[in-house]
Structures are given as structure tokens and as C-alpha cells.
C-alpha positions in Angstrom: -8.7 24.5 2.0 -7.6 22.9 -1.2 -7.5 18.6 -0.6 -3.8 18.3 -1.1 -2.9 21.0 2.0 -5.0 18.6 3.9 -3.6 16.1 3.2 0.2 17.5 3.7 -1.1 18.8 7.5 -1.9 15.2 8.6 -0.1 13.9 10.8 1.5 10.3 11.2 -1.0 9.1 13.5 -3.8 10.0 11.4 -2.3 8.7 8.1 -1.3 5.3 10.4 -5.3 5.1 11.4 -6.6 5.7 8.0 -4.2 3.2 6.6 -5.3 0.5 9.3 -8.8 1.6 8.5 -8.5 1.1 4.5 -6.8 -2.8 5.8 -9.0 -3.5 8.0 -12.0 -2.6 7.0 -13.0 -0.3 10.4 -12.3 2.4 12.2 -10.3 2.2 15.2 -14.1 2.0 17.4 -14.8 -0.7 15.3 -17.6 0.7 12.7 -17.7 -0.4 9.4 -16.1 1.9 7.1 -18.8 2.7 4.1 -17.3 2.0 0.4 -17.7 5.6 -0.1 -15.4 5.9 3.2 -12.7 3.3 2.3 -12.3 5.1 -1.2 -11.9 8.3 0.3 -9.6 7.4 3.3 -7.8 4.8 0.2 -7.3 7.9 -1.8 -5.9 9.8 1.7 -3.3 7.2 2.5 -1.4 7.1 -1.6 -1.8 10.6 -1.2 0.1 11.4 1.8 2.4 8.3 0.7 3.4 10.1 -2.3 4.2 13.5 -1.0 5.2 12.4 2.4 7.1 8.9 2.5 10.4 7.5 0.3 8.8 5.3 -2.4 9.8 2.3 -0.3 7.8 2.8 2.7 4.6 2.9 0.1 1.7 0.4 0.4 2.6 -2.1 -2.4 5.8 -1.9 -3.0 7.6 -4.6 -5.2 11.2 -4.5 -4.6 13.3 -4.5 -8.2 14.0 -7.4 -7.7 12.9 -10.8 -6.6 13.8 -12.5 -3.6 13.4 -16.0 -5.0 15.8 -14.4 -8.2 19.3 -14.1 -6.5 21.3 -17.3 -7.5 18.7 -18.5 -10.0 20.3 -20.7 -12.7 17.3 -20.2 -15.3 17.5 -18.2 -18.3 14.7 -15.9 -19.7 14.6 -18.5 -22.5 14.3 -21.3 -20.2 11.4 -22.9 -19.3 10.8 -23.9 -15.9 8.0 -27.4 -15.3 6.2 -27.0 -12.3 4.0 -30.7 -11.7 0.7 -30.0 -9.5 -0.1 -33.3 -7.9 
């Protein structure tokens, strides 16, 4: 079976554990996921995000926009101090 029909016949529980698994670092029994493991179960979850789920609902999305933008009176050319004390 080629790795992208696999991928396409998981179902949402399984993508939801391999995602919590890539997060957290475990499986749901509590092992340690192996790096080789994480990559693999990493490359699993965009996988199934990209032929499955609306861009959106994919791990890291950045909406177009800021939150913090709306309302903002600065200008690109402006430049903003921030004092650290």
C-alpha cells in the first residue's frame, strides 16, 4: 500500500492520537515516542491535515491577520518604542 492511501484511510481518532502524541511527546500508554517515531507520526499528522482538513483547522495556522492589528493607529513607516525596564 502506497503511504499516502494510508494515510487517506485513517481515521479521526487515529490522526487525533498521533497528533496528541507528536504534542506531547507520548503515546496515549505513556511511552516515550523515539525521535524516529515523532518524525514519522509528525509527517502523518500534516499529511492527513493537508488532504483531509480546511487549511484552518491545520496545526500552525496564522490567521491573515493579526489580532492585536484591528484598530491600530501605526503606519508601516512608523516606528513603534517599546522601554524594557
Amino acid at each position: 500500500m502506497e503511504y499516502n492511501q494510508l494515510i487517506a484511510q485513517l481515521t479521526p481518532a487515529v490522526y487525533l492520537r498521533l497528533k496528541t502524541a507528536v504534542e506531547t511527546g507520548k503515546w496515549p500508554d505513556g511511552r516515550v515516542l523515539s525521535e524516529d517515531q515523532k518524525a514519522s507520526c509528525m509527517e502523518a499528522v500534516l499529511r492527513y491535515q493537508s488532504m483531509k482538513l480546511d487549511a484552518k483547522q491545520h496545526s500552525g495556522h496564522m490567521p491573515d491577520k493579526c489580532a492585536s492589528s484591528s484598530g491600530s493607529t501605526l503606519k508601516k513607516t512608523d516606528e513603534q518604542v517599546i522601554k524594557i525596564h
